[in-house]
C-alpha positions in Angstrom: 150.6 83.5 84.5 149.7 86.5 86.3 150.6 86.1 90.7 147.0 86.0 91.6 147.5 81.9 90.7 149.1 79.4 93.1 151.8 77.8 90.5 153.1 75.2 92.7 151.0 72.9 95.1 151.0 74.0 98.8 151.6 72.3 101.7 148.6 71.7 102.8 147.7 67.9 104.2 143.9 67.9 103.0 141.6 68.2 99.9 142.6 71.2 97.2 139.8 74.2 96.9 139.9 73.4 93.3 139.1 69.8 93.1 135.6 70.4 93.6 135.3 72.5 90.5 137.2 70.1 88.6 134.7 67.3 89.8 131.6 69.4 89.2 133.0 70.1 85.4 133.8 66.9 85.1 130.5 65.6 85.7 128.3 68.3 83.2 130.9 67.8 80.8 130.3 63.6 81.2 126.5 64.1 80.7 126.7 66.4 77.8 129.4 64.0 75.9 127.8 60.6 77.0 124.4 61.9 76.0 125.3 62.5 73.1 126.9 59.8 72.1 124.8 57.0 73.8 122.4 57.9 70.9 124.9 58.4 68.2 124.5 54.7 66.7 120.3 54.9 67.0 120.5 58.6 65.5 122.3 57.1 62.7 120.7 53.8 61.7 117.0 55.3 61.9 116.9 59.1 62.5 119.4 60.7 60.2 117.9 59.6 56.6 115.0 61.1 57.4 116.3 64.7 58.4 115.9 66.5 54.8 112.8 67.1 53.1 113.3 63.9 51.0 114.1 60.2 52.9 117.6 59.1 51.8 118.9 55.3 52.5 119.2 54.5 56.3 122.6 53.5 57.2 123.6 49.6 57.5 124.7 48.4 61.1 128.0 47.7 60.1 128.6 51.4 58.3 127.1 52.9 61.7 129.2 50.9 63.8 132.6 52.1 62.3 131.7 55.3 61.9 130.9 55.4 65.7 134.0 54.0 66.6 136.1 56.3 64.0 134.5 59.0 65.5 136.0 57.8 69.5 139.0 57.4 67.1 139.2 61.1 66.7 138.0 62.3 70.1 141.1 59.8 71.7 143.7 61.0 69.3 143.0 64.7 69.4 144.0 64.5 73.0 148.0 64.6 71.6 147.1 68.0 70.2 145.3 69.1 73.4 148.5 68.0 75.6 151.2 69.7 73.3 149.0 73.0 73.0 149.0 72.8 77.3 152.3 71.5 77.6 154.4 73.8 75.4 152.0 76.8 75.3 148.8 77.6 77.2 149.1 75.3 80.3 146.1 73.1 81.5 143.9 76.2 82.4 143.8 78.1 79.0 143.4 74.8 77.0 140.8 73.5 79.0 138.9 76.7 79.1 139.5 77.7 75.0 138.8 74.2 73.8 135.5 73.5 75.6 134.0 76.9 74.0 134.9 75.0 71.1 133.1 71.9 72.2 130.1 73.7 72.9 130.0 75.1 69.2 129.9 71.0 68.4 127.4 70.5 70.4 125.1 73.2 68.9 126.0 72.1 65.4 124.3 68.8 66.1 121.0 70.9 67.6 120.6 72.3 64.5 120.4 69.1 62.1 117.7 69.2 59.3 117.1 73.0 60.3 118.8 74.1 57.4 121.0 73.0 55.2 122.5 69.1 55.0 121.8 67.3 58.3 125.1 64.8 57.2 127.3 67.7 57.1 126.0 69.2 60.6 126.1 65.9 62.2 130.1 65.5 60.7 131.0 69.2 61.6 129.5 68.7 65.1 131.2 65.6 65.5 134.4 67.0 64.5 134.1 70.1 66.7 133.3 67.8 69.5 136.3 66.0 68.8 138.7 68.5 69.0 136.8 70.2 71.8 136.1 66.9 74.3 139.4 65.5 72.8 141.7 68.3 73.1 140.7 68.7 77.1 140.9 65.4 77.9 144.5 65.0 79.0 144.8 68.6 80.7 141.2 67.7 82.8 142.6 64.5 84.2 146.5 65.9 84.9 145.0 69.4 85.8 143.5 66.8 89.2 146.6 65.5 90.0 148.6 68.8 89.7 146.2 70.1 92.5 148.4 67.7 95.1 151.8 67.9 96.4 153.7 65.2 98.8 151.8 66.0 101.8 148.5 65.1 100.6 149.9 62.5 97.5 148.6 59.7 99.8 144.7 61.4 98.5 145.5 60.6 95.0 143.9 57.3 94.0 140.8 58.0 96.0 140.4 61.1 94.2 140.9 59.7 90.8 138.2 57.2 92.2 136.3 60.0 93.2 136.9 61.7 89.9 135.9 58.4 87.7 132.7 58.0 90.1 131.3 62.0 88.8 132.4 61.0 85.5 129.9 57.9 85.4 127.2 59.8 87.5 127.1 62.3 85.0 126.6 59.8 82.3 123.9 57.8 84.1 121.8 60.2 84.3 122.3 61.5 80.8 121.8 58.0 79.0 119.0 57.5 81.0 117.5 61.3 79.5 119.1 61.5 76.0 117.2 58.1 74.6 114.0 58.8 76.0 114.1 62.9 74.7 114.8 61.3 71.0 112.3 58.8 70.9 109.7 61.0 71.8 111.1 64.7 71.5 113.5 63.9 68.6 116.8 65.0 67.7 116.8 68.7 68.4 116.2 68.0 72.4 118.6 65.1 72.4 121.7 66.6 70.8 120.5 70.1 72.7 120.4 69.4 76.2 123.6 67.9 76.1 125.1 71.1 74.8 123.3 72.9 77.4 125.6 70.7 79.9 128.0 71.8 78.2 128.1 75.3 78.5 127.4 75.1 82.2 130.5 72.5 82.9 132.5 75.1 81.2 130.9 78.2 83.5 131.6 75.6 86.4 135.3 75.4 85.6 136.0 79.0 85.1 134.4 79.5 88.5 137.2 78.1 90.2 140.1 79.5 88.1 141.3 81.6 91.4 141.1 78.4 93.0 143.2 76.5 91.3 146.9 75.7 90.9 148.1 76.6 87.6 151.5 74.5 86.2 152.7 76.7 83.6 153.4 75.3 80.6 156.9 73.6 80.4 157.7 75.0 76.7 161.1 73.9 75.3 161.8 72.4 78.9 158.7 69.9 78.1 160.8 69.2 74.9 164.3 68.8 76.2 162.6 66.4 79.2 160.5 64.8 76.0 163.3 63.4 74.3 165.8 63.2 77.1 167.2 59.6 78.0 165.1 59.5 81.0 161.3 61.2 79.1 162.2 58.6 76.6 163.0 55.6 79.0 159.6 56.5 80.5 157.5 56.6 77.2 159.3 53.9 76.2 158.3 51.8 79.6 154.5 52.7 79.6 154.0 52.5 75.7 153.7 48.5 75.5 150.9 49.0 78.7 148.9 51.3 76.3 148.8 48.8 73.7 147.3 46.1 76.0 144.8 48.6 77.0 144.2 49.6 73.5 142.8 46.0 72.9 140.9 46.4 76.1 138.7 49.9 74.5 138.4 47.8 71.2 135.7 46.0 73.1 134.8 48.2 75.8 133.1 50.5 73.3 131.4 48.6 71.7 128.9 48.8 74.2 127.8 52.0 72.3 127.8 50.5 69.3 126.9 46.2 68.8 125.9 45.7 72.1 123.2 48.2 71.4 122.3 46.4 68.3 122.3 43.1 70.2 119.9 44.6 72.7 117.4 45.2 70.0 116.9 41.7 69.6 115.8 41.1 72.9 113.2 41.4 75.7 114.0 44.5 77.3 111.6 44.5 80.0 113.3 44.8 83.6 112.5 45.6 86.7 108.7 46.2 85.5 109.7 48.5 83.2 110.8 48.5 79.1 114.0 49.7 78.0 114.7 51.7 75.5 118.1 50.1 73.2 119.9 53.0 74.3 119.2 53.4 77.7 120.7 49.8 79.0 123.7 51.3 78.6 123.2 53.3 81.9 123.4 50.3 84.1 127.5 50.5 83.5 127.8 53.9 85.0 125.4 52.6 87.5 127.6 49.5 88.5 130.8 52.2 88.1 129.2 53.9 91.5 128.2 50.8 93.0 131.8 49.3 92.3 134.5 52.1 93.0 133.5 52.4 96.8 133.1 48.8 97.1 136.8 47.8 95.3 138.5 50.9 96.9 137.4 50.2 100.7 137.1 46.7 101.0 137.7 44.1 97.5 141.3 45.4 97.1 142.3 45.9 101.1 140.8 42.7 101.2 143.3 40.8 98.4 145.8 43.2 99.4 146.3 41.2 102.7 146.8 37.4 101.0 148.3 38.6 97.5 149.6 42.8 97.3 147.4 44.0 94.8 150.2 46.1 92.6 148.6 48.4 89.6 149.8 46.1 87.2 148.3 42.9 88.6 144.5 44.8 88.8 145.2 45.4 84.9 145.9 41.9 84.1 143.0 40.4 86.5 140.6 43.1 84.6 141.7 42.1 81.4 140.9 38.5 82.0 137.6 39.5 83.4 137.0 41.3 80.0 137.2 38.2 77.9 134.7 36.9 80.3 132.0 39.5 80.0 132.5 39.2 75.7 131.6 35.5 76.0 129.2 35.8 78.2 127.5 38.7 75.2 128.2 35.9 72.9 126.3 33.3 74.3 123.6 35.8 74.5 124.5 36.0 70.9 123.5 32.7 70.3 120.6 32.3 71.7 119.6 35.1 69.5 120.9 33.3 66.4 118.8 30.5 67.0 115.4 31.9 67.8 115.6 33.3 70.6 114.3 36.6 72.7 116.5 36.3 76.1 115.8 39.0 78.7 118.0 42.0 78.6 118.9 40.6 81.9 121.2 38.6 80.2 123.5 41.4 78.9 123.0 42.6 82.2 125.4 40.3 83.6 127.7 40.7 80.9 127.7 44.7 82.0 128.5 44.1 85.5 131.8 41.8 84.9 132.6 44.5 81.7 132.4 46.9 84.4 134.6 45.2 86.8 136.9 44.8 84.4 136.3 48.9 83.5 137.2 49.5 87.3 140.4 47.4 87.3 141.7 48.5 84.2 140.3 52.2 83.2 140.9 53.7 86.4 144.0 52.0 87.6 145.9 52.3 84.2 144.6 56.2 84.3 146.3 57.2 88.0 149.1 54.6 86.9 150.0 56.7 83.7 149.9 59.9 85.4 152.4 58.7 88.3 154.8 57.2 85.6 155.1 60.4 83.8 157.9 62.9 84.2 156.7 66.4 85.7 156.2 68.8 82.9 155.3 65.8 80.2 152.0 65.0 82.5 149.3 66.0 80.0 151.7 64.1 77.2 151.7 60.9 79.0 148.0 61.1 79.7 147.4 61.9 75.8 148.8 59.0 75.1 146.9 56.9 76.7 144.1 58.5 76.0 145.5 57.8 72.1 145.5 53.6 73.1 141.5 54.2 73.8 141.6 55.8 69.8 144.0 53.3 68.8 141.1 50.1 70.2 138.3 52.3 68.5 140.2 52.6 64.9 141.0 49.0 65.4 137.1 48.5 66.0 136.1 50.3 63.0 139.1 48.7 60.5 137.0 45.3 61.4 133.8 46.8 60.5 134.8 48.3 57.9 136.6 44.9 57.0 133.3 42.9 57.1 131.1 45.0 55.3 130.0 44.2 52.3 129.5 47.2 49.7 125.7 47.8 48.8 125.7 48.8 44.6 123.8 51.9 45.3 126.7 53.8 47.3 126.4 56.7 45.2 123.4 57.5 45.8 124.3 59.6 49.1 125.3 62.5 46.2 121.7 62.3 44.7 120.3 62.6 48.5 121.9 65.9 48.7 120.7 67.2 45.6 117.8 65.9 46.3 117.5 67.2 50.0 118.4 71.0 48.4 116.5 70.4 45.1 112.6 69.6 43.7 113.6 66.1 42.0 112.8 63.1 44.4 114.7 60.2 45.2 112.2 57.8 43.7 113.7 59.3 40.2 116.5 57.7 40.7 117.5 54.0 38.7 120.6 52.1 38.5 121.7 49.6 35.9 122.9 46.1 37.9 125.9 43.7 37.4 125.1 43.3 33.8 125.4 47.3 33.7 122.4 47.6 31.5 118.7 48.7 32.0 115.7 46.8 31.7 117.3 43.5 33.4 116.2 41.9 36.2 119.0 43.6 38.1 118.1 47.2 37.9 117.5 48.9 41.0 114.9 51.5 42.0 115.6 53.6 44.9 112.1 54.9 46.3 111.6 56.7 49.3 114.7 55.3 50.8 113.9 51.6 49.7 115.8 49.0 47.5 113.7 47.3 44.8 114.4 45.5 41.6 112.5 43.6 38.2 113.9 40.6 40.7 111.7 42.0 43.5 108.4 40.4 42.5 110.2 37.1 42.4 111.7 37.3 45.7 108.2 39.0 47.1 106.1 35.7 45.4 107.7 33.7 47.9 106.9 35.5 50.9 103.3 34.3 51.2 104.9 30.8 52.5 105.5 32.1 55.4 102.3 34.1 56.3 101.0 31.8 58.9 104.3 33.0 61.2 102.8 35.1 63.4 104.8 35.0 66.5 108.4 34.3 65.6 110.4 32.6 62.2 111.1 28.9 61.5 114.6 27.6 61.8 116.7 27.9 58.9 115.8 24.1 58.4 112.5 24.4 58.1 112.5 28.1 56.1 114.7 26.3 53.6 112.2 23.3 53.5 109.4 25.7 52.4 111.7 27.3 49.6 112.3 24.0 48.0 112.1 24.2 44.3 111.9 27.8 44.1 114.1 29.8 41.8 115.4 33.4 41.5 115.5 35.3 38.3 118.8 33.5 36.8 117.7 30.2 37.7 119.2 29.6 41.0 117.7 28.4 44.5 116.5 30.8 47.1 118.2 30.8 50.3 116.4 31.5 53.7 117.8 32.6 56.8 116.7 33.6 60.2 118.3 36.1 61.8 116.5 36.4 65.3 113.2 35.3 66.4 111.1 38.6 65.0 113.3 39.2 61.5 114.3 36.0 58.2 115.8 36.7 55.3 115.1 35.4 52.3 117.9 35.5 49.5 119.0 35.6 45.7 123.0 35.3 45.2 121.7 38.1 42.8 123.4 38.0 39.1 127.0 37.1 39.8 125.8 33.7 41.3 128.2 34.6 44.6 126.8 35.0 47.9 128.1 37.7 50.0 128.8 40.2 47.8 127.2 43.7 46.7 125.2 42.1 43.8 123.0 39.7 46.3 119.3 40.9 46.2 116.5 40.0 49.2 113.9 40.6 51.2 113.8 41.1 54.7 110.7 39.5 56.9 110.2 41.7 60.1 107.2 40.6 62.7 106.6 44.1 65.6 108.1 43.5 68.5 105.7 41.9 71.2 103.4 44.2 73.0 103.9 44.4 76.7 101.5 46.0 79.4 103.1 49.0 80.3 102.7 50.1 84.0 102.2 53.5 85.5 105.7 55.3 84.6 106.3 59.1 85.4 107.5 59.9 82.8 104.2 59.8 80.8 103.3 62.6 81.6 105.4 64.4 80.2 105.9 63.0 77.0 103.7 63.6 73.4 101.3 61.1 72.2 103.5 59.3 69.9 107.1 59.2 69.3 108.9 61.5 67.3 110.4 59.1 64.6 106.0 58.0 63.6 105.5 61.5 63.4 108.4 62.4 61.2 107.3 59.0 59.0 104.2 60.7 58.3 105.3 63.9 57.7 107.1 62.3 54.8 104.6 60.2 53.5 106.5 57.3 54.6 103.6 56.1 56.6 100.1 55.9 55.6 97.0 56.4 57.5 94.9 53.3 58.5 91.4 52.8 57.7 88.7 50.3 58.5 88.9 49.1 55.3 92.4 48.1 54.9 93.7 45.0 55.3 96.7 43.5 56.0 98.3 40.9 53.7 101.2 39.4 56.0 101.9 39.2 60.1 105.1 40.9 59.0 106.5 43.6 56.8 108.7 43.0 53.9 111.6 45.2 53.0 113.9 44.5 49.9 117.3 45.1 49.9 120.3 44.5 47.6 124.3 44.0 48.5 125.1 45.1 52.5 125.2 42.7 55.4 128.2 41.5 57.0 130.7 38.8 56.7 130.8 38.2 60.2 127.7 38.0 61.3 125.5 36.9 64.9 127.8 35.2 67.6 130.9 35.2 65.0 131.4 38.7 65.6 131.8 38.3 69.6 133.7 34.9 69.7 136.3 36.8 67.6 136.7 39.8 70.1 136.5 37.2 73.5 139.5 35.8 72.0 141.4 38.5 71.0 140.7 40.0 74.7 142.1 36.4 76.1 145.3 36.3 73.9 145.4 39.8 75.3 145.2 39.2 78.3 147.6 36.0 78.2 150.7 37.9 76.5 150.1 40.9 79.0 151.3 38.6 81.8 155.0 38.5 81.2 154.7 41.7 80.5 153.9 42.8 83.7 156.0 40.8 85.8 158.9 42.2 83.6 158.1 46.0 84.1 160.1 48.5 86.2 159.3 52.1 87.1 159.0 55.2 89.4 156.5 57.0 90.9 156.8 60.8 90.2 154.7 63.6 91.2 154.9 67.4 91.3 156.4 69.4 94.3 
């Protein structure tokens, strides 16, 4: 480290010169990665099938959903490469500076989808890029703030960690209010682009004030004899169980990206005289984040603080608790939906403010706690690490997805698509022999232009037709079951029906193994459009095409077909088969069974806390 850098905090009683750099950063950086992946789950469920020159087999909502949350997996372990490259080697500085020109690579990986080449190998290089990039910074960003302060202006710590969450979650805001609306009617190209555009600037930002900051060099074999010294190792040892509670907490916190998303799909997303698109209801978090922080930092906790001394660890436990709350309060939505039902996305709204509450007791407290447990040169290690309990909740998110899926028999097919993509054959080519593992049974399945059929199809399809005078929303599973009476599949066996919300049933064969739930079960899906609303003056209109970029890509495929006065619909809905796929947990299951985990959580971190004994340690 050359003399020109301050390598030691000063004595100064006020803000550092560098923090505002480091906030400015921070906030660029925040849009470009929240931007990006507040669109991740739509991208992949209905944008990237259709990337190639040939339509491949859109990804199930379970598959999507654990390969989002594998993908936070790898951008919350990576930190632990990040803070050993900083710690032993580089320092903050370099690794921050190296790793984010590496992020913006990621970024431009995922602007270049279905240019050329395979769009799922650019979308899992980008995403792997951006992993190690946003990943590997993470730690050094948030102990690079506190090494800006020594013990004369300590006492500015947890405001500026306030400060520094509140640009984090302004930055986002504004990107997942952007990103959505760019790919529904710009498409992917814009949507991963701009992003990587913030990128690059957050990382001009930073370098701006590298004169500015000051610069801990890197601890090297110092940072390893302190690592596995009696008192490094008392300290790990100390905060590690804390990082498991809050591991539990990011198992559901995330999933705000992913099933909450999903969730919002099925329901009245006008608001405020306007309509919402899926991905967009996610800004109202980072809207409640800036409404919050001031509010809980000047007057809730002063306020508690007088009658009960609000210590870090009892704002985790209370957040924690109010966790639980906001996933029962998703899963009532839940089961509204389940039965029929189009609540307003107000609803969820209400579940984002107490998740948000919880975010603001928990995220941000357990963030400046970490950093003031840790010994001095093993900062960026100990922030890693919990940066690795927010991977280890995502993994743990993805294992249960993963766990509930069942398989679809056409898995392979995602070879063919390739070859296909790259090739002249089409995907329509393509046939599988069934259970029975011959062709010409009712069990085959034909894979055209990214849909499922079968010889069992026209039996399932006969059946539709009871249902045609549905114009508005299903009947129960009572009375769908009711009008199947008597009606066989191919082997012999009754249908099943099913609704699923109010605009999409299911009607079911327990396919040629006579099990239901399993890859072998063959369908159709019923799907009524989503009620048309009277859309108000918005500004946005102006700016946009004439229609969204996902019809026009349909067409350009020959997936959608010009209308004429002549044609004629047959059904209020459209029918899509589908064979094996779903999930084993399905509707308000699925959240029941993370509002309890986060209440047993929550429970066992009591004791916990009341046992814990540490010190407060910062640089000098």
């Amino acid at each position: 480290m050359t003399a020109q850098y301050e390598t030691k905090p000063s004595d100064r009683a006020g803000m550092p010169p560098g923090v505002p750099h480091i906030i400015g950063n921070e906030a660029a950086e925040r849009f470009s990665f929240y931007g990006m992946k507040g669109i991740l789950v739509v991208f992949m469920s209905q944008y990237l099938h259709l990337m190639g020159e040939t339509p491949g087999v859109a990804m199930e909502q379970t598959t999507v959903s654990s390969h989002y949350h594998l993908f936070n997996f790898w951008v919350y372990i990576t930190p632990l490469l990040g803070a050993l490259i900083s710690d032993f080697f580089f320092g903050k500085y370099r690794t921050i500076i190296t790793l984010s020109l590496v992020y913006v690579v990621g970024h431009g990986a995922l602007a270049l989808m279905g240019w050329t080449g395979d769009a799922k190998t650019w979308l899992f290089v980008g995403l792997a890029l951006i992993a190690i990039g946003s990943g590997g910074i993470k730690p050094c960003v948030s102990a690079h703030v506190g090494d800006q302060f020594g013990a004369n202006n300590a006492h500015l710590l947890p405001k500026i960690f306030n400060w520094f969450y509140f640009s984090i979650n302004l930055g986002a805001m504004i990107s997942i209010l952007l990103t959505p609306w760019l790919l529904e009617w710009y498409g992917p190209h814009w949507a991963f682009g701009i992003p990587g555009v913030l990128m690059a600037l957050a990382t001009f930002i930073f370098w701006l004030g590298r004169k500015r900051f000051v610069h801990i060099p890197a601890g090297g074999m110092q940072t390893a004899r302190e690592l596995i010294s009696p008192t490094g190792l008392t300290s790990i040892a100390r905060i590690l169980p804390l990082f498991l509670f809050v591991a539990v907490f990011w198992a559901l916190f995330d999933q705000t990206g992913s099933t909450w998303i999903f969730q919002s799909q099925d329901m009245d997303r006008r608001f405020l005289g306007q309509e919402w698109l899926p991905s967009q209801i996610q800004s109202v978090n980072s809207l409640f984040v800036l409404t919050l922080i001031p509010l809980f930092t000047y007057l809730v906790y002063p306020a508690i603080s007088r009658v009960w001394p609000l210590t870090p660890l009892r704002k985790i436990g209370i957040g924690l608790f109010i966790m639980a709350l906001a996933f029962v309060l998703v899963a009532f939505v839940q089961v509204r939906i389940d039965s029929g039902g189009r609540p307003n996305i107000g609803w969820q709204l209400v579940a984002y403010l107490f998740l948000t509450i919880s975010e603001v007791m928990v995220s941000i407290v357990a963030l400046e706690f970490a950093y003031t447990q840790a010994p001095k040169t093993m900062k960026s290690i100990v922030m890693s690490l919990f940066l690795a309990a927010v991977a280890l909740g995502n993994l743990f998110t993805a294992g249960v997805n993963a766990f509930i899926k069942i398989e679809t028999p056409y898995d392979k097919v995602s070879k063919l698509e390739q070859t296909a993509a790259g090739g002249s054959i089409r995907i329509k080519d393509f046939q599988q022999a069934g259970f029975d593992q011959k062709f010409g049974t009712a069990d085959d399945l034909l894979l055209e232009d990214g849909g499922i059929t079968s010889l069992a199809t026209d039996s399932l399809e006969s059946v539709v037709g009871l249902f045609s005078s549905f114009e508005k929303t299903f009947p129960s599973d009572e009375e769908g079951n009711q009008l199947l009476k008597g009606q066989k599949d191919p082997w012999g066996r009754p249908l099943s029906y099913e609704r699923l919300n109010s605009l999409t049933a299911r009607i079911a064969s327990a396919g040629p193994d006579g099990k239901a739930k399993t890859k072998w079960d063959l369908g159709v899906l019923l799907s009524l459009p989503e009620p048309t609303s009277v859309k108000g003056k918005s500004w946005s209109d102006r700016f946009r095409p004439e229609e969204p970029w996902l019809a026009k890509r349909k067409r350009e495929l020959g997936l959608a077909k010009e209308k004429t006065a002549g044609d004629k619909q047959e059904y209020p809905f459209t029918v899509t088969a589908y064979a094996g796929g779903g999930t084993r947990l399905e509707g308000a299951s699925y959240f029941w069974f993370f509002a309890g985990l986060m209440l047993l959580t929550a429970i066992v971190f009591i004791p916990y806390a009341l046992r814990y004994r540490g010190e407060t340690i910062l640089q000098s």
